[in-house]
C-alpha positions as CSV (number, residue, x, y, z in Angstrom):
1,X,-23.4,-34.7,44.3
2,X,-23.4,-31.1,45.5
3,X,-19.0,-31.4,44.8
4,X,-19.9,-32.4,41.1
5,X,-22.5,-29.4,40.7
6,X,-19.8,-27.3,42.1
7,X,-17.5,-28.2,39.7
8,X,-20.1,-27.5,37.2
9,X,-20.8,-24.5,38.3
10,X,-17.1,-23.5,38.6
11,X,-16.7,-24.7,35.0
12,X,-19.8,-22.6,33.4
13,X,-18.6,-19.4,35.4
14,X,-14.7,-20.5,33.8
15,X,-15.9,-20.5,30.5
16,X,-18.3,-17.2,30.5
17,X,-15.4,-15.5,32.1
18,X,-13.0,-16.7,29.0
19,X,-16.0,-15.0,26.5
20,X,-16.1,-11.9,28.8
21,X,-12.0,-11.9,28.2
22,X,-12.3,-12.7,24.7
23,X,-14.8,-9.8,24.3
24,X,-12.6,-7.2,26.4
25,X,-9.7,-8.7,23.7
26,X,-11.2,-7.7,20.5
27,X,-11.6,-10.8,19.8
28,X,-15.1,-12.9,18.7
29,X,-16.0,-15.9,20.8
30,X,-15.9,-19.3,18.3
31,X,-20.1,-19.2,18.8
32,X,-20.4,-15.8,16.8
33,X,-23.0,-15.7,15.0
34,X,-23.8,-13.8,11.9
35,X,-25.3,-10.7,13.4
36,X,-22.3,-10.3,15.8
37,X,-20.2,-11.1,12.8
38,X,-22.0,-8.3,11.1
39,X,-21.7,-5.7,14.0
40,X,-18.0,-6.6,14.3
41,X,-17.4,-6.3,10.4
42,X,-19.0,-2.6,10.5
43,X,-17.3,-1.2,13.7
44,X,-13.6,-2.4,12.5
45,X,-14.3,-1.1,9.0
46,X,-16.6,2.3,9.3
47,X,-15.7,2.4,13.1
48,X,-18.9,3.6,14.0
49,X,-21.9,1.2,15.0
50,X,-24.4,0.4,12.1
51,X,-28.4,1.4,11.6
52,X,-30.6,-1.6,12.4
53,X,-31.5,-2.0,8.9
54,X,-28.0,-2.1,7.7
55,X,-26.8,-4.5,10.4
56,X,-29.8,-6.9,9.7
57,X,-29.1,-6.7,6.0
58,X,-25.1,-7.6,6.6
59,X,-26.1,-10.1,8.8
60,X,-28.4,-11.9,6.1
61,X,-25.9,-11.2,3.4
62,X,-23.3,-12.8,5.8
63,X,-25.7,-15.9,6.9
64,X,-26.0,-16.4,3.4
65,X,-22.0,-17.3,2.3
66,X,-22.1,-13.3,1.0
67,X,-19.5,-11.8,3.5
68,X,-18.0,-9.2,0.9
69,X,-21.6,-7.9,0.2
70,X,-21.4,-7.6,4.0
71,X,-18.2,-5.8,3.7
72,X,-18.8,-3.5,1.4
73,X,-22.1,-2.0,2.4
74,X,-20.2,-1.5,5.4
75,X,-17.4,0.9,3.4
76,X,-20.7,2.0,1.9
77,X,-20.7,4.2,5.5
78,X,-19.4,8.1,4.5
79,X,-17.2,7.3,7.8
80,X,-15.3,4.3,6.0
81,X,-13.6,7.4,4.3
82,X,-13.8,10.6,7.0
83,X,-12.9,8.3,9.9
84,X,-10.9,4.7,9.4
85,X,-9.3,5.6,6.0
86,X,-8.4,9.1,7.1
87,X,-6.8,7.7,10.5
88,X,-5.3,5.1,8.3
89,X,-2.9,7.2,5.8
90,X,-2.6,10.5,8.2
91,X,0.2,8.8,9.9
92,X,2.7,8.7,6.7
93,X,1.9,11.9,5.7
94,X,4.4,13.6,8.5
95,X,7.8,12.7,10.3
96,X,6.3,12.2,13.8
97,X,3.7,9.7,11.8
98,X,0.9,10.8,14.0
99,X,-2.6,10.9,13.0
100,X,-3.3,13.7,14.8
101,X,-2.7,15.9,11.3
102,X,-5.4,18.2,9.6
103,X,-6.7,16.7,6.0
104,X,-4.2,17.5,3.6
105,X,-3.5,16.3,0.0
106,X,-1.8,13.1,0.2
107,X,-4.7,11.9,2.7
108,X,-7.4,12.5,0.1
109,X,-5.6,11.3,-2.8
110,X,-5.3,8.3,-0.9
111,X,-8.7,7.8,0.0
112,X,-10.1,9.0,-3.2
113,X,-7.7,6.1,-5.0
114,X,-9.3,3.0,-2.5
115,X,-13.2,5.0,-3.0
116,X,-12.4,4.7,-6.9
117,X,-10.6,1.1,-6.8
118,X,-7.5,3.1,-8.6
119,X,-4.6,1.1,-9.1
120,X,-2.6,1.1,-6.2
121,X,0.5,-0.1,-7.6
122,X,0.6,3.8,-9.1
123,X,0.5,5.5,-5.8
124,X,4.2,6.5,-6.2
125,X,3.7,8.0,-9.7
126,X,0.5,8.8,-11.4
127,X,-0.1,12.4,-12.2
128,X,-3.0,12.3,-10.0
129,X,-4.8,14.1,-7.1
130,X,-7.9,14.4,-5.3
131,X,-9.4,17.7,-4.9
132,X,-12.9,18.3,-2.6
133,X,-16.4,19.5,-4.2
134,X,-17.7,21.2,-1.5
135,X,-19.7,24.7,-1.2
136,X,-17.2,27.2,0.6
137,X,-14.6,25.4,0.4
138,X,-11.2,27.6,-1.0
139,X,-9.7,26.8,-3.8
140,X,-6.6,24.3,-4.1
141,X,-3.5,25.9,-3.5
142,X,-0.1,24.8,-4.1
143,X,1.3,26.8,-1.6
144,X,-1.0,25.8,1.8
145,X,-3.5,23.7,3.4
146,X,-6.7,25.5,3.3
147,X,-8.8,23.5,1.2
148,X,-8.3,20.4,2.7
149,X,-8.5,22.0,6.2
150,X,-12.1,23.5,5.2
151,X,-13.0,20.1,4.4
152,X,-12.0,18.5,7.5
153,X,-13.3,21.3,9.8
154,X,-15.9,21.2,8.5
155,X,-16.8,17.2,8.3
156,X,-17.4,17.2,4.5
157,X,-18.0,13.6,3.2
158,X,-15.0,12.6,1.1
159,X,-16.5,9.8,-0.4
160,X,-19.0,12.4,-2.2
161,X,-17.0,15.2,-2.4
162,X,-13.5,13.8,-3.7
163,X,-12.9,14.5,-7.4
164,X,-9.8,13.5,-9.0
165,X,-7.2,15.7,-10.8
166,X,-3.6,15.9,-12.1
167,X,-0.7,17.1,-10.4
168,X,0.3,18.9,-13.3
169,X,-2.6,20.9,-13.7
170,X,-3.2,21.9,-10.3
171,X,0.6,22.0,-9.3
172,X,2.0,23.2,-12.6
173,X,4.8,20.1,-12.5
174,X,5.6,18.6,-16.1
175,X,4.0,15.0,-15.9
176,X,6.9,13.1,-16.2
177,X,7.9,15.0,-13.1
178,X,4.6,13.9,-11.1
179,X,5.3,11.2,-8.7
180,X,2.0,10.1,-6.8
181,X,2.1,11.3,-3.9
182,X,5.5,11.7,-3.4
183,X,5.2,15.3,-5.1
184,X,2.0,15.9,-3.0
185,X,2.5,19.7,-1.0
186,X,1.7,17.6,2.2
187,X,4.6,15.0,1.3
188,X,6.9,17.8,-0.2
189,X,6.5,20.0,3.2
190,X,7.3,16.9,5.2
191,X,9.8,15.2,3.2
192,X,11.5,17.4,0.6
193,X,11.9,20.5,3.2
194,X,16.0,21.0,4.0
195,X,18.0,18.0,4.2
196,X,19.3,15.7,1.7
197,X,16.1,14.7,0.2
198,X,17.1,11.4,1.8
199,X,14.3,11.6,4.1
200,X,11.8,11.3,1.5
201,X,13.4,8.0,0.2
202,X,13.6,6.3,3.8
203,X,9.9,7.4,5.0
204,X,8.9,6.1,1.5
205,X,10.6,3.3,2.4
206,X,8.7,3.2,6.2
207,X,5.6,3.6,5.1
208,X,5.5,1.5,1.9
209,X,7.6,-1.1,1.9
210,X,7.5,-1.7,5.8
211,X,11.2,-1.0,6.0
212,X,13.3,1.3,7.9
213,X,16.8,1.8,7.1
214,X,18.0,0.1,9.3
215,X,16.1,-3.4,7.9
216,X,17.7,-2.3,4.5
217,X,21.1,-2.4,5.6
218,X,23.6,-4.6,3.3
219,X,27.3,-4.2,3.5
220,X,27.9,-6.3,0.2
221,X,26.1,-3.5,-2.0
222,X,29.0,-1.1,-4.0
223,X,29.3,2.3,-2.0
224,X,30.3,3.9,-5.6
225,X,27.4,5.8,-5.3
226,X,28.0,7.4,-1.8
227,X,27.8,11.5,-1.9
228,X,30.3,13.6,-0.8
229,X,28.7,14.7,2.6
230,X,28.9,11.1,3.9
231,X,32.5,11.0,6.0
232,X,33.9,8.1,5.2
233,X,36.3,8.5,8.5
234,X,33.5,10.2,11.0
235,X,35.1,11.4,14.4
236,X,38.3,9.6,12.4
237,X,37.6,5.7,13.3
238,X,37.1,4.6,9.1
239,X,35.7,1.4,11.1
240,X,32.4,3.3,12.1
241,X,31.7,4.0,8.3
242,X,32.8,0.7,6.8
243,X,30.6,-1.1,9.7
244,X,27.4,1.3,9.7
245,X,27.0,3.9,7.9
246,X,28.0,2.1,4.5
247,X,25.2,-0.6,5.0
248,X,22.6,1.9,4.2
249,X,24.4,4.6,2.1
250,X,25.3,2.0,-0.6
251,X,21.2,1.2,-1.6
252,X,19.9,4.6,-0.4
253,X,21.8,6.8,-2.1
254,X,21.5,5.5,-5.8
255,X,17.5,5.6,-5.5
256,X,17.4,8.8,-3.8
257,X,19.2,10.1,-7.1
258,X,15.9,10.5,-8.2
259,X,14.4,13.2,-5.9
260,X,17.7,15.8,-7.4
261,X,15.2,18.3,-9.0
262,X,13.0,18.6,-5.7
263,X,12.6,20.9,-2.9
264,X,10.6,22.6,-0.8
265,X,10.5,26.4,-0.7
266,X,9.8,27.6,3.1
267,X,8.5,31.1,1.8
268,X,6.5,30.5,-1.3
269,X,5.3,26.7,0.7
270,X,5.8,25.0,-2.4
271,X,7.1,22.2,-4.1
272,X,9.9,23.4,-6.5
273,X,11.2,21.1,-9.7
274,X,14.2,22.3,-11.3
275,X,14.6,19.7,-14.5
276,X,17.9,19.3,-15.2
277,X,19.6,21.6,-12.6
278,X,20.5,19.4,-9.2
279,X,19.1,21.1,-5.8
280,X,22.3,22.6,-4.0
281,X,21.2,20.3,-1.1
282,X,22.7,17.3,-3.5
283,X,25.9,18.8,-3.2
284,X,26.5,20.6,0.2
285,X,29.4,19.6,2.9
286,X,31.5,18.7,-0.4
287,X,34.6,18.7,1.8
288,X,33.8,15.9,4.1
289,X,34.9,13.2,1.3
290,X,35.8,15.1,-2.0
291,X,36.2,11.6,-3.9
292,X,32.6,10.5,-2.9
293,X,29.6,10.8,-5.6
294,X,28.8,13.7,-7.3
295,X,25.1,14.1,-8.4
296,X,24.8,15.4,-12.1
297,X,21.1,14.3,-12.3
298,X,18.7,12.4,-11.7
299,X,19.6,9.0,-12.5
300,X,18.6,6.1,-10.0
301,X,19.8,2.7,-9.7
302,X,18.0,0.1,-7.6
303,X,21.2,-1.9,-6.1
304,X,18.6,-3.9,-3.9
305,X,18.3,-5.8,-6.5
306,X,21.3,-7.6,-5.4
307,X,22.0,-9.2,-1.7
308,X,20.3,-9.3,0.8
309,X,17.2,-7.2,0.1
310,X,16.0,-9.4,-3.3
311,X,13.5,-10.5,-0.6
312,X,11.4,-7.7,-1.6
313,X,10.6,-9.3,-4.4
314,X,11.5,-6.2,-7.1
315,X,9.7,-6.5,-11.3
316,X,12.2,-8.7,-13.3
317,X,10.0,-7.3,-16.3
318,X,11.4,-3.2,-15.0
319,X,15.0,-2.5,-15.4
320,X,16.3,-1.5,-12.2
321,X,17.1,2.0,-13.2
322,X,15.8,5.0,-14.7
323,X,15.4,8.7,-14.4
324,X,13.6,10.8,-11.7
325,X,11.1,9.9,-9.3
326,X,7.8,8.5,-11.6
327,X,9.6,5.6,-12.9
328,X,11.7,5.2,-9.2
329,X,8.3,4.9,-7.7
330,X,7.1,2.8,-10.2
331,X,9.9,0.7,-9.3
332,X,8.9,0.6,-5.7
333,X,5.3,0.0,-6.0
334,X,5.7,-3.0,-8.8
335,X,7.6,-5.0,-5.7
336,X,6.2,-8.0,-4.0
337,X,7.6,-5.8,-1.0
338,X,5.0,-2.9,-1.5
339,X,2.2,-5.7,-1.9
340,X,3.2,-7.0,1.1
341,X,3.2,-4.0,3.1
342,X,0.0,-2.6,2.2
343,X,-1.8,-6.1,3.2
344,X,-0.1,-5.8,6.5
345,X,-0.8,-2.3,7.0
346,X,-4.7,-3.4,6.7
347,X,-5.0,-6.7,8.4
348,X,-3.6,-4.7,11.6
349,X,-5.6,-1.9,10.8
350,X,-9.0,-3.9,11.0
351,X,-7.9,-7.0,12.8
352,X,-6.0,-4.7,15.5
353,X,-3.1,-7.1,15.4
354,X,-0.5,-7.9,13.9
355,X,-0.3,-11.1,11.7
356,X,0.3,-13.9,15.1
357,X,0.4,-17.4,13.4
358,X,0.4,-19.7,10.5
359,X,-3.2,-19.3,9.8
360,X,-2.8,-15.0,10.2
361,X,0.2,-15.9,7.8
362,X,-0.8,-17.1,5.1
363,X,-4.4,-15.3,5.0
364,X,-2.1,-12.1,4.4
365,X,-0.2,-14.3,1.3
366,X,-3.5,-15.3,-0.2
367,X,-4.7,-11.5,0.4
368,X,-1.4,-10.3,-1.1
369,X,-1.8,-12.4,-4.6
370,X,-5.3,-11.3,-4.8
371,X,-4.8,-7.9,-4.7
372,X,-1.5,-8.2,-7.2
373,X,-3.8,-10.1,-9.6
374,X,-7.0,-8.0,-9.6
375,X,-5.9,-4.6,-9.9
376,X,-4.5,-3.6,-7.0
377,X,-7.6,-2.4,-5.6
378,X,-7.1,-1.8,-1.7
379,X,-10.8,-1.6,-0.9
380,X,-10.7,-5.1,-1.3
381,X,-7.8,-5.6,0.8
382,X,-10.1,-4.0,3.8
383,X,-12.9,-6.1,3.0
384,X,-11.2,-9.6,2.8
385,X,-9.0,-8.7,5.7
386,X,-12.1,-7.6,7.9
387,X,-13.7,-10.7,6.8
388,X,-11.0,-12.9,8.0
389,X,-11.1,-11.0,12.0
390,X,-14.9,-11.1,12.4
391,X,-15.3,-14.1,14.1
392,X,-17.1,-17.2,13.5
């Protein structure tokens, strides 16, 4: 008798230990209840712990089949915006994708667009941006930081304070040349500065489509739209060309066509748009293959069309080519791809994972057509992601 309680005992202390774990994981016990549900909803969503009242009144909602009430009197919390959305987008706003970046004006236009259920399939071409309201605060500037950094030093609620505008007003661009925020200053002084401009196609790319180059990489694509400054020989092995450096040239360069009329001035710190006249930068190191592509403008092709990345799923009702950056982006951000990355973005975001199994699986697919067939609206995406990690 006194082995069996043993084992009983042994078994009880197994199976609070496995809770214990489960709650050092992140991860809710199958017993949660609707108040832990709650608390755990709130913390991965506003990241901060709720008031009684709220908690009790999530709790109920969630107790009653309500869970998206629960979820969004959660993002009701100011910190939904100045914490887990800020910490959220900082990270493609600069080439070391940290978060540890001031407030700047691709951040807020981000936030404001998921505060104002904005269509999120336009983040990579409406003439839009999101200014603060705030008392102090300096006016926005084209050419620095400082309004954005008032706001963030000094903890000014961006779900109250964030006002929309247009990039052509506030950065004197034409509106066909607005591009989301792709001609944000923040974007422009990360991504348009020196170069080749390439860089703004491939973080693009990284941070909404969930591809780097080197998942993009196709060596059945034409290279007839390679530019000059790409050797075709480099340190004179052609093999090294015709085995790498072709595989992501061919699809790159033809979209990248479309950033010709940007830069980014290091005195002035602005964005500059020359419409019609290519940036120099399109046409340096000339010499390194003089047959190679030329850039006269500003013309894209999307050659992923073809091969191996169709996977992404591109608009059969959007031709596949165009002029300048809006309509590029527009090409972009009407992919299954870009649905697909911004649901995966979230569900590890608030779930603190990545998508593990079948079930993880297809909750981001049923996520995914949701938020293609109600307006893009990426508050939602939080909610019903959050939803799916609190436990039950």
């Amino acid at each position: 008798m006194k082995q069996v309680m043993h084992h009983s005992h042994a078994r009880r202390a197994a199976t609070m230990a496995g809770v214990a774990l489960l709650a050092i994981q992140g991860l809710a016990p199958a017993f949660a209840g609707p108040r832990e549900q709650a608390r755990r909803l709130h913390d991965r969503l506003a990241g901060v712990p709720p008031t009684d009242a709220v908690l009790t009144q999530m709790a109920s909602d969630i107790a009653g089949g309500q869970a998206d009430a629960a979820a969004q009197l959660a993002m009701a919390n100011k910190n939904f915006y100045n914490v887990t959305l800020k910490n959220f987008v900082a990270p493609w706003t600069n080439r070391a994708r940290t978060v540890f970046v001031p407030l700047n004006d691709y951040t807020a236009t981000v936030i404001g667009m998921v505060r104002d259920d904005v269509d999120f399939s336009t983040l990579l071409s409406a003439d839009l941006l999101y200014v603060g309201n705030a008392a102090g605060a300096p006016a926005y500037s084209p050419g620095n930081n400082n309004h954005y950094q008032y706001l963030d030093d000094n903890n000014v609620d961006l779900k109250a304070a964030l006002q929309p505008a247009t990039q052509s007003g506030l950065l004197g661009l034409p509106v066909a040349a607005t591009a989301g925020i792709m001609t944000t200053h923040a974007a422009a002084q990360a991504f348009f500065v020196a170069g080749t401009n390439r860089a703004m196609f491939r973080f693009t790319m990284m941070n909404h489509m969930c591809r780097d180059l080197e998942q993009l990489q196709d060596s059945s694509l034409p290279p007839d739209r390679i530019r000059q400054d790409v050797s075709r020989s480099p340190g004179g092995d052609s093999r090294v060309f015709l085995n790498n450096c072709i595989t992501c040239h061919d699809g790159m360069d033809p979209l990248a066509q479309a950033f010709a009329y940007y830069n980014y001035d290091e005195t002035s710190g602005q964005l500059v748009y020359t419409a019609g006249a290519v940036q120099p930068k399109y046409l340096i190191n000339s010499d390194n293959f003089k047959f190679g592509y030329v850039t006269t403008d500003d013309h894209w092709d999307n050659y992923y069309r073809k091969g191996a990345n169709q996977v992404l799923g591109f608009d059969a009702a959007l031709p596949g080519s165009g002029t300048g950056a809006k309509s590029m982006g527009q090409e972009l951000a009407h992919s299954d791809g870009f649905a697909q990355c911004q649901v995966e973005k979230v569900f590890k975001a608030v779930c603190l994972r990545e998508p593990g199994n079948a079930t993880d699986r297809q909750t981001v697919q049923n996520i995914k057509s949701k938020f293609k067939t109600t307006g893009y609206k990426m508050k939602q995406v939080f909610a019903d992601a959050a939803i799916y990690c609190m436990g039950n």
